[in-house]
FIBASE-752244 format. One record per residue (C-alpha): residue number from 1; residue in one letter; x, y, z. Coordinates in Angstrom, 3 decimals. Last residue first. Layout:
N
R  num  residu         X         Y         Z
R  NUM       a         X         Y         Z
...
***
This chain:
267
R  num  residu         X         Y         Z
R  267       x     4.184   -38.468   -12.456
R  266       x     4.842   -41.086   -15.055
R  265       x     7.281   -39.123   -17.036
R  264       x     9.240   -37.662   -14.511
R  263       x     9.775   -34.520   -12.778
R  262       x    13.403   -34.106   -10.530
R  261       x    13.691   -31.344    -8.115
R  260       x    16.687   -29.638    -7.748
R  259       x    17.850   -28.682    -4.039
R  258       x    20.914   -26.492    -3.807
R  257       x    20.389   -23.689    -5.916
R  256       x    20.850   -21.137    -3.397
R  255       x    21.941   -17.349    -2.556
R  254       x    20.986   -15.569     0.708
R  253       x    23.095   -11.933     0.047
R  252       x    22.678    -8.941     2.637
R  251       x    24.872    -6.288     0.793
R  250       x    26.691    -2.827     1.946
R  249       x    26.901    -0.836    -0.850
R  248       x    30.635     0.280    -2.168
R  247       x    29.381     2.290    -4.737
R  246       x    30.744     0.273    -7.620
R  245       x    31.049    -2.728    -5.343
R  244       x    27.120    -3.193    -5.662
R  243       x    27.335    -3.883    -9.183
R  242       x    29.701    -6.805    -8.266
R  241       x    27.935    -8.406    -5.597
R  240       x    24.352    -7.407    -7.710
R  239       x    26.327   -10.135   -10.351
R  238       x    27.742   -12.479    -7.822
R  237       x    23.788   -12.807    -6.042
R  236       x    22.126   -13.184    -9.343
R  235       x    24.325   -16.183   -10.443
R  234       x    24.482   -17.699    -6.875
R  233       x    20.386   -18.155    -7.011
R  232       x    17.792   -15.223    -5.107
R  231       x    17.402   -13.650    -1.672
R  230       x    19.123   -10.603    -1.857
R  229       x    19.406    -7.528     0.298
R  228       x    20.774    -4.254    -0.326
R  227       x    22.096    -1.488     1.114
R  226       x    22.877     1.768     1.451
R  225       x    20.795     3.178    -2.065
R  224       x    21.428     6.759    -2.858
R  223       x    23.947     5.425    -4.631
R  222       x    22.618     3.755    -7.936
R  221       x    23.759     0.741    -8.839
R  220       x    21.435    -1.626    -6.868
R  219       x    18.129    -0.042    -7.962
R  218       x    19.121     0.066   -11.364
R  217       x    19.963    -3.257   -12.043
R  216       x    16.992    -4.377   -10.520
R  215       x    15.213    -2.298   -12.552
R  214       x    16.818    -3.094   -16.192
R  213       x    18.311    -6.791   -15.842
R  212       x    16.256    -7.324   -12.690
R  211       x    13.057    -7.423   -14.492
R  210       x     9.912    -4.980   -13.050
R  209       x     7.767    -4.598   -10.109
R  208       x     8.368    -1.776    -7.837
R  207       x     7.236    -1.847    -4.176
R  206       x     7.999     0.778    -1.714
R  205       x     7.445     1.294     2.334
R  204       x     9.291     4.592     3.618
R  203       x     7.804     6.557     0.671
R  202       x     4.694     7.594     2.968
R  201       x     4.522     6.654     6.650
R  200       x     3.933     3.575     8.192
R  199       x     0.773     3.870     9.931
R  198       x    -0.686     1.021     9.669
R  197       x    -2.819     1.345     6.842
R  196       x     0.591     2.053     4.726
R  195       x     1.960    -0.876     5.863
R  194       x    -1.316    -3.010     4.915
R  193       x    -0.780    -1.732     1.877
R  192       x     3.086    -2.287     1.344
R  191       x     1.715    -6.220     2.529
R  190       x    -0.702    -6.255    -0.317
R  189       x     1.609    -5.012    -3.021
R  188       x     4.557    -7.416    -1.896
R  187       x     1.585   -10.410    -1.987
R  186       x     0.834    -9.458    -5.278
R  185       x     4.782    -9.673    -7.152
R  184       x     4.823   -13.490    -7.574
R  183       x     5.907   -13.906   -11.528
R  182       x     8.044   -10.414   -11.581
R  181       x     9.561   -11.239    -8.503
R  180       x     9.532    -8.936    -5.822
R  179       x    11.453    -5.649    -5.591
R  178       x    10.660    -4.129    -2.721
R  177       x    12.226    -0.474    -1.905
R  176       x    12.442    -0.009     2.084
R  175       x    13.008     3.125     4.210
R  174       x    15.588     2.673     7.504
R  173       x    14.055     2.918    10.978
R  172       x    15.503     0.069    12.751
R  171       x    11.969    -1.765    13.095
R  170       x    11.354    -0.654     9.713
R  169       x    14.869    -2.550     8.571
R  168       x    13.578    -5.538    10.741
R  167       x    10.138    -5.929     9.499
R  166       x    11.485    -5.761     5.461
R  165       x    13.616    -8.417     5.022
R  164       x    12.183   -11.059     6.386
R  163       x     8.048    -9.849     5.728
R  162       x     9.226   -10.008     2.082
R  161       x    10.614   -13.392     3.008
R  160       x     7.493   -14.779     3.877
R  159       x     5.155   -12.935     1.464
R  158       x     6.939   -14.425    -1.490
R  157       x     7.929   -17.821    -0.749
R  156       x     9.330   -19.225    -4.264
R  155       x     9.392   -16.341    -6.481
R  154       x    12.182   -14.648    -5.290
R  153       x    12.724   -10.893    -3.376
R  152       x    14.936    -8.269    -3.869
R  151       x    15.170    -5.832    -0.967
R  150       x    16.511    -2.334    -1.118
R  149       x    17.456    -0.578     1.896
R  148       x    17.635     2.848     2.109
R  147       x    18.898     4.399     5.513
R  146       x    21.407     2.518     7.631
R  145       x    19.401     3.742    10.652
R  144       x    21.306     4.685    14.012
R  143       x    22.673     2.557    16.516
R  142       x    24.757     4.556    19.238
R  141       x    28.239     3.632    20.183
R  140       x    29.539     5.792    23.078
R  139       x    33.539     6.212    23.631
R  138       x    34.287     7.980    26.865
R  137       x    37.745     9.372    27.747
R  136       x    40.046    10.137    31.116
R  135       x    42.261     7.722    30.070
R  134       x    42.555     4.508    28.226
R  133       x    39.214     3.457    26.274
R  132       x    36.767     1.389    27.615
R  131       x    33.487     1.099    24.879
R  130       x    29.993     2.189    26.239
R  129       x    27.247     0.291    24.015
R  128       x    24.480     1.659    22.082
R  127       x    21.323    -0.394    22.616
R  126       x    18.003    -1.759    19.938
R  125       x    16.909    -4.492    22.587
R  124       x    13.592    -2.885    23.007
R  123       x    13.251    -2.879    19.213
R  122       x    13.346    -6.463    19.542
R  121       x     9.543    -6.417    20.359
R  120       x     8.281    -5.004    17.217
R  119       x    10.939    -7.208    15.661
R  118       x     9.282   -10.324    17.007
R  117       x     5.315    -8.612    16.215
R  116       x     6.950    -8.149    12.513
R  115       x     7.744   -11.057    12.224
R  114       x     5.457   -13.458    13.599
R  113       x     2.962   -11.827    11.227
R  112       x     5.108   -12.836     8.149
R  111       x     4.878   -16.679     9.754
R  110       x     1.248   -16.429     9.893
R  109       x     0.779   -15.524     6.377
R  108       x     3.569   -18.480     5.412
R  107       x     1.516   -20.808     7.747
R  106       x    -1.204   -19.961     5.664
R  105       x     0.508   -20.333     2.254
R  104       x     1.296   -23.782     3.366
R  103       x    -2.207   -24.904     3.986
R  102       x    -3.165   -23.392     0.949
R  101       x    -0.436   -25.507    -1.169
R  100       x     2.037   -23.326    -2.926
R   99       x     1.031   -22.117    -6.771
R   98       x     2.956   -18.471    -6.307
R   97       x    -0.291   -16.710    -7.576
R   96       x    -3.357   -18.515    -6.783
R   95       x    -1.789   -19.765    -3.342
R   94       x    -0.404   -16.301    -2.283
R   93       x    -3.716   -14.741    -3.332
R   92       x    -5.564   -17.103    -1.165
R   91       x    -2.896   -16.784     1.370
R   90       x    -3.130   -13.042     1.851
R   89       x    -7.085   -13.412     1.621
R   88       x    -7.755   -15.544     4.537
R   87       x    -5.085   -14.158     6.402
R   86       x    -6.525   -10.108     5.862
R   85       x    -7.165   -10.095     9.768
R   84       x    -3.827   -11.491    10.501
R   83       x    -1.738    -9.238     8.310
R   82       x    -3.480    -6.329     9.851
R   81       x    -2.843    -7.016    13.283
R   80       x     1.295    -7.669    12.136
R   79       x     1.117    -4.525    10.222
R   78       x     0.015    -3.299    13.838
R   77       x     2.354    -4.725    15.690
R   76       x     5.353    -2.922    13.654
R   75       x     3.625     0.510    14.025
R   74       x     3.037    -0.139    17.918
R   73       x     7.216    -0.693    17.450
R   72       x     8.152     2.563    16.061
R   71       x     7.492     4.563    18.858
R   70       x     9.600     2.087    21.451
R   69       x    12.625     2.308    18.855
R   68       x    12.317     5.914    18.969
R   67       x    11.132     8.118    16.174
R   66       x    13.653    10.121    13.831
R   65       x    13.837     7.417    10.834
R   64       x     9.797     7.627    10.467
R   63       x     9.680    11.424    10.334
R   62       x    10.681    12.081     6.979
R   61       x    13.271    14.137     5.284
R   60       x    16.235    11.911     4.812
R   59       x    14.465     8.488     4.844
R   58       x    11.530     9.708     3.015
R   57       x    13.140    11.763     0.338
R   56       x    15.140     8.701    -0.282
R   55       x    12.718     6.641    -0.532
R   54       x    10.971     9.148    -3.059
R   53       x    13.887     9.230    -5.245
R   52       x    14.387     5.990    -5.010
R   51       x    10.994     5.245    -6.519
R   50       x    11.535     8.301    -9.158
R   49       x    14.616     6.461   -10.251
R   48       x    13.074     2.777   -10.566
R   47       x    10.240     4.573   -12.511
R   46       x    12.713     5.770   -14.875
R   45       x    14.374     2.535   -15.346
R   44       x    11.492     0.868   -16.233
R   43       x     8.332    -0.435   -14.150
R   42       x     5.740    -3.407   -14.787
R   41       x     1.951    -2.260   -14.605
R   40       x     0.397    -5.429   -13.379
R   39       x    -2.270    -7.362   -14.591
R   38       x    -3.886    -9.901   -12.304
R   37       x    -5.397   -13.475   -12.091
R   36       x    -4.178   -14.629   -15.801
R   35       x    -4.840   -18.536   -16.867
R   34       x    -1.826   -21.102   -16.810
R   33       x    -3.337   -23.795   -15.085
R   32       x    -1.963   -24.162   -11.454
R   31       x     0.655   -21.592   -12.625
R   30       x    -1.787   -18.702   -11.531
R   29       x    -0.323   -15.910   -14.061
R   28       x     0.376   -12.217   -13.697
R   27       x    -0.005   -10.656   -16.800
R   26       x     2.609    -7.470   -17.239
R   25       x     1.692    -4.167   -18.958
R   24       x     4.479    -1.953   -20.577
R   23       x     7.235    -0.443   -18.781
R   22       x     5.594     3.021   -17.441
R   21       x     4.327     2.474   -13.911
R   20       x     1.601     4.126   -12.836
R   19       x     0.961     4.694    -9.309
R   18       x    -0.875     2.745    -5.949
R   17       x    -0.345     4.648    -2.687
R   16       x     2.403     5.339    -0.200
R   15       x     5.060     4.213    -2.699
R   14       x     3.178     1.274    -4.432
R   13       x     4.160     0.595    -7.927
R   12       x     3.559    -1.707   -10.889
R   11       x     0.185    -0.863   -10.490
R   10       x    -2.828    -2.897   -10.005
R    9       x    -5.409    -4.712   -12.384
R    8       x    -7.490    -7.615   -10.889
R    7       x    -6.359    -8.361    -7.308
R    6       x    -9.317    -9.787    -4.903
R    5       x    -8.239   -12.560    -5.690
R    4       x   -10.976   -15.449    -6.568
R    3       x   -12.970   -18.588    -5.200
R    2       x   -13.490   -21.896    -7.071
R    1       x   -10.273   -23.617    -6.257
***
């Protein structure tokens, strides 16, 4: 494939806008033939701490949590607008970076669009409900945000189930921390971008890049987080399970394994 991302150098970070990250420099690596497309500024502990810090600013003190359903959703549609007219690009860099087929990386761009126009719309369906009790009583439900949500991402379908996890807790008003994989984080970047563009406000959309055993780690323990959501293998899911019990976090978990591939000689 002759042409190139668009991606050179970026931060580890994206919280609003691109920042420094302070864990050392990380080369991001086309797997097609083993040559560096980016370099990323991989996050530490610290960074992971200032991120939350800033979600949690958002969720708390920001303005995104407090609109209606039915304000949020032009948002939603336009990440979706903006996703479209970037395709071309998204599922270059998807293609150079995760090593998918093109074709496939397009229907994954077009599948994180889908997204976030469907949740755009489900917004409308976003009701309370009236519960009978005995007597002379009313007992209202009404949905509120959860707050932060972290999402941890895996290598395989990056922009896809980025787009999963994090259209439906903006449609519900909650802030968002990204953790992608360390070997596909540029699609995360792009998309937090194209949030930003939209009109999703600052601090409710973050990306860190960094390893699970330090950041990851650290964005699970640590309880100004609500909840967390996992798409990753069994081991990873029993260990944030347990981390996650220490604050009693509500957790999301898709874990797999379940379809090895087998490579031989001759192929």
């Amino acid at each position: 494939m002759s042409a190139t991302v668009s991606i050179i150098e970026t931060s580890g970070i994206y919280a609003g806008e691109a920042q420094p990250a302070g864990g050392g420099r990380l080369d991001v690596v086309d797997p097609a033939n083993g040559g560096a497309i980016a370099r990323v500024a991989q996050a530490n502990v610290a960074d992971a701490d200032r991120v939350i810090a800033a979600a949690r600013r958002a969720f708390d003190e920001g303005t995104w949590r407090r609109l209606t359903p039915s304000e949020r959703a032009p948002v939603l549609r336009q990440v979706a607008a903006l996703i479209r007219r970037d395709a071309n690009e998204l599922a270059l860099l998807e293609t150079r970076n995760n090593g998918m087929l093109l074709t496939v990386a397009r229907a994954h761009v077009e599948s994180a669009a889908a997204l976030f126009e469907f949740y755009s719309d489900a917004t409308a369906m976003m009701l309370g409900t009236q519960i009978p009790v005995p007597g002379q009583l009313l007992d209202v439900t009404i949905r509120e945000p959860m707050g932060v949500v972290v999402a941890i991402i895996p290598w395989n379908a990056p922009l896809a189930t980025t787009a999963s996890k994090l259209a439906p807790a903006l449609a519900t008003g909650n802030a968002v921390i990204v953790k992608p994989a360390s070997l596909t984080p540029l699609t995360a970047l792009r998309l937090a971008a194209l949030c930003s563009e939209a009109g999703v406000p600052a601090g409710v959309v973050s990306v860190i890049v960094g390893p699970g055993s330090t950041v990851g780690n650290a964005l699970v323990r640590d309880p100004r987080v609500d909840k967390v959501s996992l798409t990753g293998d069994t081991a990873t899911g029993r260990e944030v399970m347990r981390v996650a019990a220490e604050t009693l976090k509500r957790l999301t978990l898709e874990c797999g394994g379940k379809s090895p591939s087998l490579i031989f000689a001759d192929a």
